[in-house]
C-alpha positions as CSV (number, residue, x, y, z in Angstrom):
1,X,-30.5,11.3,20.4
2,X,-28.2,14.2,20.6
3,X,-24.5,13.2,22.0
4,X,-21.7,15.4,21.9
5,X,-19.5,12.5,23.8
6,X,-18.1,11.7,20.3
7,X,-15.3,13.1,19.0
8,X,-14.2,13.2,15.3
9,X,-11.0,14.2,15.4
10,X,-9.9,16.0,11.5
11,X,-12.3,18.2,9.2
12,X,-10.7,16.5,6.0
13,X,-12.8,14.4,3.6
14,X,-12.3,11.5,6.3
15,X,-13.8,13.2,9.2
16,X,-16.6,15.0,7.1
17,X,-17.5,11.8,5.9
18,X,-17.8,10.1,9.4
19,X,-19.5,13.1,11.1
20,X,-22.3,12.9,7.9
21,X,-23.0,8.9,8.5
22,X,-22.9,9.9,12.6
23,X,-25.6,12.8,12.7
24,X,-27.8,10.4,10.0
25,X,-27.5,7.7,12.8
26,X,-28.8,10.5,15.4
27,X,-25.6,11.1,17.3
28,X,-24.1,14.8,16.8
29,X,-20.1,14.2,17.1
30,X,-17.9,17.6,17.7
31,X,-15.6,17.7,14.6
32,X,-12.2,19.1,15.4
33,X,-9.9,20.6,13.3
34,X,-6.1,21.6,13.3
35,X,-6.2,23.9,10.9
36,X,-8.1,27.6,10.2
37,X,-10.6,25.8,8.1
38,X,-11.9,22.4,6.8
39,X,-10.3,20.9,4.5
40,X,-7.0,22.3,6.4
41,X,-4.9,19.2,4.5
42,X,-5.9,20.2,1.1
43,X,-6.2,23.7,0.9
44,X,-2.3,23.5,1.6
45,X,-1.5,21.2,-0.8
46,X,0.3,22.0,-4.0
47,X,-2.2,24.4,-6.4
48,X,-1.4,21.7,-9.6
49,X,-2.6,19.2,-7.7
50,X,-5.5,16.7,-9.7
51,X,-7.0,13.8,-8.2
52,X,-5.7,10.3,-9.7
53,X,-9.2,9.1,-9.0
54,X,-12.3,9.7,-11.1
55,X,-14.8,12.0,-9.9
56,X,-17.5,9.1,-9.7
57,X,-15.3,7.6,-7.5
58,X,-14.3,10.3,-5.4
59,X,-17.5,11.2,-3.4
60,X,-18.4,11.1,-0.3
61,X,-21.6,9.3,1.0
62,X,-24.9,11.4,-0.2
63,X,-23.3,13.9,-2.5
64,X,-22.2,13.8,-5.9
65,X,-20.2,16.6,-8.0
66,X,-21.9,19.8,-9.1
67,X,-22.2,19.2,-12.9
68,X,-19.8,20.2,-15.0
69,X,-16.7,19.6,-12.6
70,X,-14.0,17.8,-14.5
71,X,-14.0,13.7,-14.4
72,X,-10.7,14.1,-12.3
73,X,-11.5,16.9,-9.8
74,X,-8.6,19.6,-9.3
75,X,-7.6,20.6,-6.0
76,X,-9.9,23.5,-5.3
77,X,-12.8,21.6,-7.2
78,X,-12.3,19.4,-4.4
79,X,-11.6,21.7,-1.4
80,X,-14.9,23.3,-3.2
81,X,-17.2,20.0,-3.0
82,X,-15.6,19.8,0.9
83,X,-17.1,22.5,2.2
84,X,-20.3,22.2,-0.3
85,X,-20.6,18.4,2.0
86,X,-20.2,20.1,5.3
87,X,-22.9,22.6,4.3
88,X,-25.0,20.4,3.1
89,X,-25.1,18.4,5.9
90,X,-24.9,20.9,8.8
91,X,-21.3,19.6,9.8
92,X,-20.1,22.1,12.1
93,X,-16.5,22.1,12.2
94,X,-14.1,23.6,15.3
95,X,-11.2,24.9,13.4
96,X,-8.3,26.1,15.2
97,X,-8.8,23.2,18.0
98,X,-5.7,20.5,17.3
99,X,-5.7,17.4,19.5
100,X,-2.2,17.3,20.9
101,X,-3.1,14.1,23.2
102,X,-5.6,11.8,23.6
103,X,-5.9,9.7,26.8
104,X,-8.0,6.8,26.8
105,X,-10.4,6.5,29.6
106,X,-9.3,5.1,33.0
107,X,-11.9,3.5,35.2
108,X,-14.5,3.6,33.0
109,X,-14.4,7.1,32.2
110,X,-13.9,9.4,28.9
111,X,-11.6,9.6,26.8
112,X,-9.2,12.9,27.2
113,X,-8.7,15.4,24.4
114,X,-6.0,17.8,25.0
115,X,-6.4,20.9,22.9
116,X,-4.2,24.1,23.3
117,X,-7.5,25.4,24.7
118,X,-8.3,23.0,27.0
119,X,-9.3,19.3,27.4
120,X,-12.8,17.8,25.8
121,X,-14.1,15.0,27.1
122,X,-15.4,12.4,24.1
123,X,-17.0,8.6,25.4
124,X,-16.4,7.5,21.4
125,X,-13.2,9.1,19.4
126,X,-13.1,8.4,15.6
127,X,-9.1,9.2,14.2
128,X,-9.9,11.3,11.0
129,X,-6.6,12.4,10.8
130,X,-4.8,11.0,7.3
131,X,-1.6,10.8,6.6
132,X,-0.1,14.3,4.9
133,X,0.1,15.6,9.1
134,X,2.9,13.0,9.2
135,X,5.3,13.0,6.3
136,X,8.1,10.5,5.9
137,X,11.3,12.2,6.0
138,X,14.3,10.1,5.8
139,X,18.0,11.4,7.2
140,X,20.6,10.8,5.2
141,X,24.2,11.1,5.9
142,X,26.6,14.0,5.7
143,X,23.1,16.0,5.2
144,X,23.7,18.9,7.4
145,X,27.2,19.7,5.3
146,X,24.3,20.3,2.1
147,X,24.3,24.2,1.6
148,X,21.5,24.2,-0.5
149,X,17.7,23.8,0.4
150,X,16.2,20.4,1.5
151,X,12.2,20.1,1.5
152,X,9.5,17.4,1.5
153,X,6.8,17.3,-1.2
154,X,4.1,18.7,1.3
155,X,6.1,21.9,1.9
156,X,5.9,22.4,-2.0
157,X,3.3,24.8,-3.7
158,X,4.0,26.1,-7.1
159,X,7.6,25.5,-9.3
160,X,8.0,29.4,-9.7
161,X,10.5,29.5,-6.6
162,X,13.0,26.9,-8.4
163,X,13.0,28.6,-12.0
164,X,16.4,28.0,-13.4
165,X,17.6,26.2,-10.2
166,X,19.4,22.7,-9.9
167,X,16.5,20.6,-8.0
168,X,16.5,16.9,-7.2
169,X,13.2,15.3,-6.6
170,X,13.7,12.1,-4.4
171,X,10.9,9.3,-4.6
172,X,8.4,8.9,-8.1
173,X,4.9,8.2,-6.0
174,X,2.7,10.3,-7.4
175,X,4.0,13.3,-6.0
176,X,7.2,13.3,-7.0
177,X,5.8,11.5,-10.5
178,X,3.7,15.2,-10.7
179,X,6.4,17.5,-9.4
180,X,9.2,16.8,-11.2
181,X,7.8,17.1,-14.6
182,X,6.2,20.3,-13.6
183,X,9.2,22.0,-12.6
184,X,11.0,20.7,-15.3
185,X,8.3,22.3,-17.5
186,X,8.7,25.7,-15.7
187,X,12.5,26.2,-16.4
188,X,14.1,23.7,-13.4
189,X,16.8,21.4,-14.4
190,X,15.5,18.6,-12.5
191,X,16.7,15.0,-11.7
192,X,14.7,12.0,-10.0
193,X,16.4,9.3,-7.6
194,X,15.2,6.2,-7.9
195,X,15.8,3.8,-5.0
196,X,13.2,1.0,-6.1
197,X,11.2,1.4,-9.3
198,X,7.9,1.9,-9.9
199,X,5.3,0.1,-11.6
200,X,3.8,3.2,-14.0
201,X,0.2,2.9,-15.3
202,X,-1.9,5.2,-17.8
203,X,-4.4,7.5,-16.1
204,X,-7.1,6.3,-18.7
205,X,-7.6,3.1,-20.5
206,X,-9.9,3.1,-23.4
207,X,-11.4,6.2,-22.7
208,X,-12.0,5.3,-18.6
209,X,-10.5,6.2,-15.7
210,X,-7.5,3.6,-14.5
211,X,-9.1,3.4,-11.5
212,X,-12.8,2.5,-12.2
213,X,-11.2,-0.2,-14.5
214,X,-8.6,-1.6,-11.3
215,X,-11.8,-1.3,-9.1
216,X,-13.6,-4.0,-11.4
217,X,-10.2,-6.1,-11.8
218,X,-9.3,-6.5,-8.4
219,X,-12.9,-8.5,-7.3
220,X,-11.0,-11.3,-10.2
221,X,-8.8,-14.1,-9.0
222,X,-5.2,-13.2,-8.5
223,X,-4.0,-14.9,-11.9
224,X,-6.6,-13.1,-13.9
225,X,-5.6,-9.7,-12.9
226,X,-1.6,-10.6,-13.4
227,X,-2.8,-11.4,-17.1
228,X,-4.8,-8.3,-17.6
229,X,-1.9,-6.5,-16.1
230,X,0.4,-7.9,-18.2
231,X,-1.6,-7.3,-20.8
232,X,-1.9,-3.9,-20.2
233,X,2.1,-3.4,-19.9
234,X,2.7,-5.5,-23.4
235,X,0.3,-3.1,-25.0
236,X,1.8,0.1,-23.2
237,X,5.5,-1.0,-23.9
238,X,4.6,-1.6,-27.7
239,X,3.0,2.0,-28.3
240,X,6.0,3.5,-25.9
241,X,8.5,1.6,-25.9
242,X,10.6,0.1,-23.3
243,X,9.6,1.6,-19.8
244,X,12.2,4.2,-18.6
245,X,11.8,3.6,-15.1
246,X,13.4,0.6,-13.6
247,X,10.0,-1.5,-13.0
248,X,9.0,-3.4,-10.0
249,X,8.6,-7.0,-10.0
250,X,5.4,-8.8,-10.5
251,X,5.1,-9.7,-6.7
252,X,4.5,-5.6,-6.0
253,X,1.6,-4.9,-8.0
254,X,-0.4,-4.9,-6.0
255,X,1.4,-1.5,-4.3
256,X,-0.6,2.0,-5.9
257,X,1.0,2.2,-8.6
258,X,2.5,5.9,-10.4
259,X,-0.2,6.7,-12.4
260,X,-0.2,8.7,-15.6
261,X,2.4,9.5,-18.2
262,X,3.8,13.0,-17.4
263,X,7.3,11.9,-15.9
264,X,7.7,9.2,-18.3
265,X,7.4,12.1,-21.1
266,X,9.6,14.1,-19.6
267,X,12.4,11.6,-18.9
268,X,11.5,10.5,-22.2
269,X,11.8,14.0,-23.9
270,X,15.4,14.6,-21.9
271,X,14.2,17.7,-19.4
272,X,14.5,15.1,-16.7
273,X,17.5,12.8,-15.6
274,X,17.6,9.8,-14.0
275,X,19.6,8.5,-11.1
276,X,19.8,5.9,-8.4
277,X,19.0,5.9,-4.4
278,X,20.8,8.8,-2.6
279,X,23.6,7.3,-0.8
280,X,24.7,10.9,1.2
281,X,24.6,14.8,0.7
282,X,27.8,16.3,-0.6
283,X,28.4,20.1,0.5
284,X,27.3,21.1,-3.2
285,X,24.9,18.3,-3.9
286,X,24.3,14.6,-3.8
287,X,26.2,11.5,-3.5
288,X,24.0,8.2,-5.6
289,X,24.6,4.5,-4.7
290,X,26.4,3.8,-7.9
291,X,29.2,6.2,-6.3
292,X,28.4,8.9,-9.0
293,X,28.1,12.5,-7.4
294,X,25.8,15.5,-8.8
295,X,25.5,19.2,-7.6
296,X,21.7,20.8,-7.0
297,X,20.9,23.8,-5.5
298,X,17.6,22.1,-4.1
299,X,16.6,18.9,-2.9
300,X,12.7,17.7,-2.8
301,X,12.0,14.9,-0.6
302,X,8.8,13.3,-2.4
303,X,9.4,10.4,0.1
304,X,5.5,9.4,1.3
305,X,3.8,9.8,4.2
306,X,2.5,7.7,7.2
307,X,-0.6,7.9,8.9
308,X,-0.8,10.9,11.5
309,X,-1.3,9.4,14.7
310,X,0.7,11.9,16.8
311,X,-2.1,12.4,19.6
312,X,-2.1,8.3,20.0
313,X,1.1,8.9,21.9
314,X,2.2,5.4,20.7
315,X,-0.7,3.7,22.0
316,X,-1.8,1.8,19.4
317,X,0.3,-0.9,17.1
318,X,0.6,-0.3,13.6
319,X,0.9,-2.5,10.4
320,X,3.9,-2.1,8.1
321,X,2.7,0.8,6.4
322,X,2.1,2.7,9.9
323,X,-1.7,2.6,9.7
324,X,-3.2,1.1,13.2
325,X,-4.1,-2.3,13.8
326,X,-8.2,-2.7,13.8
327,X,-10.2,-5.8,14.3
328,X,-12.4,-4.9,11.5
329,X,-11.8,-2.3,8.9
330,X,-12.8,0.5,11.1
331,X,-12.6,-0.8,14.9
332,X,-9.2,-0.3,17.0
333,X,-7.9,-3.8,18.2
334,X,-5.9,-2.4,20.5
335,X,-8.5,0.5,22.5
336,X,-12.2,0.4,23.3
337,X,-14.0,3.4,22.1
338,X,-11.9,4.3,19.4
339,X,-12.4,4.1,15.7
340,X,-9.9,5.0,12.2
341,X,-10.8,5.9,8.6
342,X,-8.6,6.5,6.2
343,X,-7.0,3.8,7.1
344,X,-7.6,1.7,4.4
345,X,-6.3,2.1,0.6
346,X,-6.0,-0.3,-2.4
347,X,-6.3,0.7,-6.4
348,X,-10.0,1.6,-6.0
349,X,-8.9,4.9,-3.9
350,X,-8.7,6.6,-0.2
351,X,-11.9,8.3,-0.8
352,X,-13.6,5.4,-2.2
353,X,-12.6,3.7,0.9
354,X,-13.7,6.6,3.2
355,X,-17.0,6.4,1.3
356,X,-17.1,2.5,2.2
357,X,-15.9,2.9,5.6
358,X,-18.0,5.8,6.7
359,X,-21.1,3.6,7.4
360,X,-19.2,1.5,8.8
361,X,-18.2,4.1,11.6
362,X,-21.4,5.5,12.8
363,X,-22.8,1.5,12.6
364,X,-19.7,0.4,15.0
365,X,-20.2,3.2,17.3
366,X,-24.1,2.9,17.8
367,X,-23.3,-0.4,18.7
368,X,-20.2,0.5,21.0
């Protein structure tokens, strides 16, 4: 069988990976893309950029790495394998061809794909769309008196811009835990505000990748992983010393943790300060929630992201975390016909998830 009536809407890893496990089931989605190529997303992303996840754990169904490629892939190793996958597999990808609405059918027709170049018709749509489309950016007041430059973390690229400037970096995820230290390390004088805490784990443990060692820990009972993880954070406190970011408490860790040392080093080493939540912008800088003010020249919102479901219109409900509601791990609960990955991560990784979920796509729509 040869359908074009499904619709995979992104070209990132997500959509790649869901067109692959379609065209092996015998139905030929169209693959639509915002951006000039595939891998739009992470072409765009800041060039430092490493994967947290090991590169055993990072591929996509029926591909592996070429040899050589380093156990935690860069950015353009990855953006390299991408496009290796959709070669490989005869994905054929319509760049340039953003879906600005989708209207689920009426009367038992198609769904409606608006596109600046007209509308595509799709019986099955599968939302490939991830979550860097839609970045959290939070308002804070007095903001618009700032006369220096406010960004978020996706709209950074390389540190060369803010040599010698004043920058705060808002949010340690693991983009703000990466940008920071490397703009500090380029000649920034750089600050983080910390609203929360963080929970902050190495990137290897005994010579593994974190991750393929969570992946293992999390299939144990709740009270064994608490003592491994305690474990872990006893032995990490002891070789260096007490943690320098306020921690979060036991009951969040089972939130993605920051993971790797490189802030922690440079906090630790005194190229990095550290302050509290931002309270409000002051004309030269930044007022903190302890009442303390500071002056920067820019400010670097590394404040997370939600998933991207603009096109949705608000048709679907959404979870806490703003990914949508599904009956299963891939199935809408609220719309027939329409299917999410990406939509699921946990410590073993989004792409280890997409390579999970994929399957699951192309079996829920054969059956749909």
């Amino acid at each position: 069988m040869r359908d074009r009536r499904v619709a995979v809407i992104g070209a990132g890893p997500a959509g790649l990976a869901a067109a692959r496990e379609l065209v092996r089931a015998g139905i030929e989605p169209r693959i639509l893309e915002r951006g000039s190529t595939l891998a739009h997303t992470w072409v765009n992303l800041y060039d430092s950029l490493v994967l947290h996840t090991g590169r055993h754990m990072s591929t996509l169904p029926g591909l592996s790495y070429r040899r050589g490629t380093s156990i935690f892939p860069t950015r353009d190793e990855f953006v390299s394998y991408l496009h290796r996958y959709a070669t490989r597999f005869g994905l054929e990808v319509e760049t340039e061809t953003p879906v600005v609405r989708a209207t689920p059918p009426s009367n038992g027709g198609p769904w409606s794909l608006q596109t600046p170049s007209g509308m595509i018709e799709a019986d099955r749509v599968v939302m490939a769309t991830g979550i860097v489309a839609s970045p959290v950016v939070p308002t804070f007041p007095c903001q618009t008196s700032f006369a220096g430059r406010i960004l978020h973390a996706v709209e950074y690229r390389r540190p060369e811009p803010f040599v010698g400037r004043r920058v705060l970096v808002v949010g340690v995820g693991n983009s703000g835990g990466e940008i920071a230290p490397e703009l500090a390390a380029s000649g920034a004088r750089v600050a983080v505000s910390v609203r929360s805490g963080a929970n902050v784990v190495p990137l290897t443990l005994l010579g593994l990748p974190i991750q393929y060692i969570a992946a293992v820990l999390w299939k144990l009972p709740r009270t064994i992983r608490m003592r491994v993880i305690g474990l872990v954070r006893t032995i990490t406190e002891r070789r260096r010393g007490p943690p320098v970011l306020p921690a979060l408490g036991w009951e969040n860790f089972d939130r993605i943790p920051l993971i790797g040392f490189h802030l922690d080093d440079a906090i630790r080493a005194g190229r990095i300060d550290v302050f509290p939540g931002v309270a409000s912008f002051t004309e030269r800088g930044v007022r903190f929630t302890d009442g303390s003010t500071r002056e920067f020249d820019d400010v670097i919102l590394a404040t997370g992201y939600r998933a991207a479901l603009q096109p949705l219109n608000g048709l679907v409900r959404t979870d806490a975390r703003g990914f949508a509601l599904r009956s299963d791990r891939v199935t809408s609960a609220d719309l027939p016909g329409l299917y999410f990955i990406g939509h699921n991560y946990d410590v073993t990784g989004g792409l280890w998830n997409i390579r999970r979920d994929a399957p699951l796509i192309a079996e829920c729509v054969q059956q749909g």
